[in-house]
N, C-alpha and C positions, 0 to 999 in steps of 0.2 A: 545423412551421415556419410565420411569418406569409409572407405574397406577396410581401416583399423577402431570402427567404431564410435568415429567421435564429430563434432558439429562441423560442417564446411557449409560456403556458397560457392557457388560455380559462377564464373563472368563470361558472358556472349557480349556481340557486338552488333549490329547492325545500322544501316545506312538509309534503310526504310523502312523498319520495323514489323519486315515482313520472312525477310531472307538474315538468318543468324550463324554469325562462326563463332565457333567457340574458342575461348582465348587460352584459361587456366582458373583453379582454384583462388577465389577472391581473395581468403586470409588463410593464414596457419594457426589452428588451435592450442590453442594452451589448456593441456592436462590440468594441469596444476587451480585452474580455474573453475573447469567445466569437469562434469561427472561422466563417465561411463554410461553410453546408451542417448547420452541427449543430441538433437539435431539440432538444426539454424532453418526453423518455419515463421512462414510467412515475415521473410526479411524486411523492412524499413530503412535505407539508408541515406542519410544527408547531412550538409555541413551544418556546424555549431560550433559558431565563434571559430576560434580558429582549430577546430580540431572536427574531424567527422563522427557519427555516431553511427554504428550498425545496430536499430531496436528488431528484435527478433524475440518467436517463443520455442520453449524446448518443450517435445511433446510431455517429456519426463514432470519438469521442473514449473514450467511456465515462462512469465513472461522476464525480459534480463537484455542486455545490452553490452555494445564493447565501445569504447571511444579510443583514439587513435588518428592517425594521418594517413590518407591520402594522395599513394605516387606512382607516376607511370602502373595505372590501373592495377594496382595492387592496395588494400588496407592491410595496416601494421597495426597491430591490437596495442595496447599500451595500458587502459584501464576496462577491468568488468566488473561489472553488479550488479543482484537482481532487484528486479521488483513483485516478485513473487516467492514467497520462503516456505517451506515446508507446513501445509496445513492454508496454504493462500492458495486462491482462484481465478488470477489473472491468466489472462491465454489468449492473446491476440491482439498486441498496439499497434497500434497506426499513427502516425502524425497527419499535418495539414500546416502548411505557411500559409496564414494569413493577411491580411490586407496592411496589416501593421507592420508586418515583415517578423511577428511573431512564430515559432514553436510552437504548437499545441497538441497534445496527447491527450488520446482516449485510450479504451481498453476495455476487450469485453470482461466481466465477473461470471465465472461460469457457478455452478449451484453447487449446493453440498446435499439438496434431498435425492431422495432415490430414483433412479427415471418411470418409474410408476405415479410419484406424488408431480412430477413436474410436466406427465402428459392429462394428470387431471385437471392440472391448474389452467392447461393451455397452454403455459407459457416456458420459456426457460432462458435464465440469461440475462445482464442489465448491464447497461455501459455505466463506466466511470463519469466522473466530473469533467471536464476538459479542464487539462493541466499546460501548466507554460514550460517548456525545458530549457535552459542557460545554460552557460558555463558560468562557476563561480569563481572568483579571482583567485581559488588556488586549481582551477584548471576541470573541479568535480564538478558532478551534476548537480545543478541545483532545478527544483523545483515545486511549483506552490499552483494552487487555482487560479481560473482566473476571477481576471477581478470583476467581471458582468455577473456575477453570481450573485453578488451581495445586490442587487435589484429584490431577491428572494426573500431579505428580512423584513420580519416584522417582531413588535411586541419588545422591543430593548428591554433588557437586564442586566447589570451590572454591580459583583462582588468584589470590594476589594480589602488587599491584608486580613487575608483568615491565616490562622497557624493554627496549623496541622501538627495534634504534639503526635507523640512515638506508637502507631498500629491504632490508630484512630481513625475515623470515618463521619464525613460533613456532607451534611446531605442537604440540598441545596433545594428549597421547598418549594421556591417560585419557578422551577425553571423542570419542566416535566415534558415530556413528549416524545414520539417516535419520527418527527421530522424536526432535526436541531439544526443549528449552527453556534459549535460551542469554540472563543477565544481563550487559550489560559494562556496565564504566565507567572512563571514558578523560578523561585532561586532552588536551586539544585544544586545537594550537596553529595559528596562523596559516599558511599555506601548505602545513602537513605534510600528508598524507591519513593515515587509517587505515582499515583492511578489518580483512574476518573473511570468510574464506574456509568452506565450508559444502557438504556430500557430495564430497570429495575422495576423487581416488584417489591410489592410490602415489605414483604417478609425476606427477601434474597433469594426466593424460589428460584428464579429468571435474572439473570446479570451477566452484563456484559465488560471486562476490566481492560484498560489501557494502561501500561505499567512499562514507566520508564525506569529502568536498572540500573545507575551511572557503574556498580561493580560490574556487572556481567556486559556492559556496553551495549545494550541491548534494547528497543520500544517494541512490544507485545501487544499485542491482542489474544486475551484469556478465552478462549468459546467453550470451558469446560461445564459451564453451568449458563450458557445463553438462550439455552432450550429447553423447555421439556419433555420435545419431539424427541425418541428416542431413535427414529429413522437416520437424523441428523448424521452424516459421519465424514469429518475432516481427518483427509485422508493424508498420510507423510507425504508420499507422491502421488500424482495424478493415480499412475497406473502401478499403482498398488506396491511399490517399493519398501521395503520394511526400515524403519528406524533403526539409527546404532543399537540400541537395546532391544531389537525384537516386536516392534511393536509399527503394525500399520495406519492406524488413526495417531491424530494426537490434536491434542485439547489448546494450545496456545501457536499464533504464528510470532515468531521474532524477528523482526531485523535490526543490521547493524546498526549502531547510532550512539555516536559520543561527544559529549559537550566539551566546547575548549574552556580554560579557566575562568574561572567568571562570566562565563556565560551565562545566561539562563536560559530557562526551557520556555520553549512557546510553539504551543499545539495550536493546531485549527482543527476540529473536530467536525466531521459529516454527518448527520444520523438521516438516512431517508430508510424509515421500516425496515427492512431486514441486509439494507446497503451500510456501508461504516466506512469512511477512509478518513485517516486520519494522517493529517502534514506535520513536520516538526521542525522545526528551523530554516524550513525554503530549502532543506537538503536531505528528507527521506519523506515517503510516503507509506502506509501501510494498510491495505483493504483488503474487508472482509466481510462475509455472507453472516450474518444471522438471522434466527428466527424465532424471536421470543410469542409465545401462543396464547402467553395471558393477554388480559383486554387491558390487566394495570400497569403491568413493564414498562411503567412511562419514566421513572424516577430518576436524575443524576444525582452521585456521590460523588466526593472529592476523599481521598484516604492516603496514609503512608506506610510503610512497613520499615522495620528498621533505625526509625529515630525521629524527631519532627522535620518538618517542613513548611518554608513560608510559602504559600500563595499569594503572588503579588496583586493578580487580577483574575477574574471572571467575567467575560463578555458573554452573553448570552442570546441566541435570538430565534422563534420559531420559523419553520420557510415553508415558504407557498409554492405553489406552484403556478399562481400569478400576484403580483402585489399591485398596490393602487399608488 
């Protein structure tokens, strides 16, 4: 952070990567964006299409980004957004150009158990999918998985035109497990919500909800009933920052995301055991730790709240971790 509190990078120069002068402050922050207390850790920056991207994580906040140009060694921010929102776990992206002259992003998922449960496990910690990052022809980030993933399915299933009338719930009998790859696509109407419920038990003990808002413009992930670990605790900020209302955990992460008219909605859904990322129109991502502890939490639901809604399709497919 600069002396007034708020995110910077520093630019050095050197001519042998040995001996370094220092130049100036890379960018100027913008308040208006960034919160009070947050830094600019472990920086990421390169071009993208024609605009640069600085991906960085805030220790506060997580993981988030600026896009912008590139001049006489200065970056000029012009757009921010995160990839981490209040009650999310990302903390550390990195890219890689690949051979294709692709983008591609990872990112660690840091835990939500307590650092007692996660030195018994042995373990802590799981990377994302590797993601592709664009520019979209209105200049935003777009991006989706790649596409060598789909080598991982098996077992095809396919649902299509179910209606969903008003606060009803479809539960989809053939398509059960805690390693998915779920396709939908939904007309999306104005004030309805739609979910897709994801490691369900029997009974709703253990569930997991995806709930797209078009009023509140907003795709969620529900964790308030995804455990019944009651260690579990999603926390507002990493380090313990309190919510508008007072309150340090919280049960749902949100992010932005609004459909233009007549669009419709089209998820890709992730599920590996206690990993969840979920893509929505090649223009938001949103991932999240769970940890359902039944052995039946296997079940997916389709539901609406608010009104009906048509489900155009359900693509379905379980993933290996090698296929034939």
């Amino acid at each position: 952070r600069d002396p007034d509190g708020r995110d910077v990078a520093y630019l050095f120069k050197s001519q042998d990567l040995i001996h370094w002068e220092y130049l100036h402050p890379f960018y100027d922050s913008n308040p208006r964006w960034i919160e009070d207390g947050e830094d600019c850790a472990v920086p990421d920056f390169f071009p993208l299409g024609d605009k640069h991207m600085l991906l960085f994580c805030s220790h506060l906040t997580g993981t988030q980004y600026y896009l912008g140009r590139y001049e006489d060694d200065r970056f000029y921010l012009e757009q921010h957004a995160r990839m981490s929102w209040p009650g999310g776990l990302l903390s550390g992206g990195f890219t890689m150009l690949d051979e294709k002259g692709r983008r591609i992003f990872l990112d660690w998922i840091r835990e939500a158990r307590t650092p007692e449960a996660e030195r018994a496990s042995g373990w802590s910690g799981v990377m994302t999918l590797p993601r592709i990052l664009s520019l979209a022809e209105d200049g935003s980030l777009a991006i989706d998985p790649v596409p060598e993933i789909e080598v991982l399915r098996l077992n095809h299933r396919r649902h299509e035109k179910i209606r969903l009338t008003a606060d009803s719930e479809v539960p989809l009998d053939d398509v059960r497990g805690d390693c998915l790859e779920l396709a939908v696509e939904v007309d999306a109407e104005d004030g309805r919500e739609f979910g897709v419920k994801v490691r369900c038990s029997p009974g709703g003990e253990e569930q997991t909800a995806i709930v797209l808002n078009p009023g509140a413009k907003t795709l969620s992930v529900e964790m308030g009933e995804s455990s019944q670990d009651e260690s579990i605790q999603y926390l507002y900020y990493r380090w313990a920052k309190e919510s508008p209302d007072g309150k340090l955990t919280i049960d749902a992460q949100s992010a932005p995301f609004a459909l233009a008219d007549g669009e419709s909605l089209k998820l890709r859904i992730f599920l590996d055991r206690s990993v969840l990322e979920v893509f929505a129109n090649g223009r938001q991502c949103v991932t999240q730790r769970i940890y359902p502890t039944r052995s039946d939490s296997l079940g997916v639901v389709l539901f609406s709240r608010g009104g009906s809604v048509n489900v155009k399709s359900v693509d379905a497919w379980d993933m290996a971790a090698t296929a034939e």
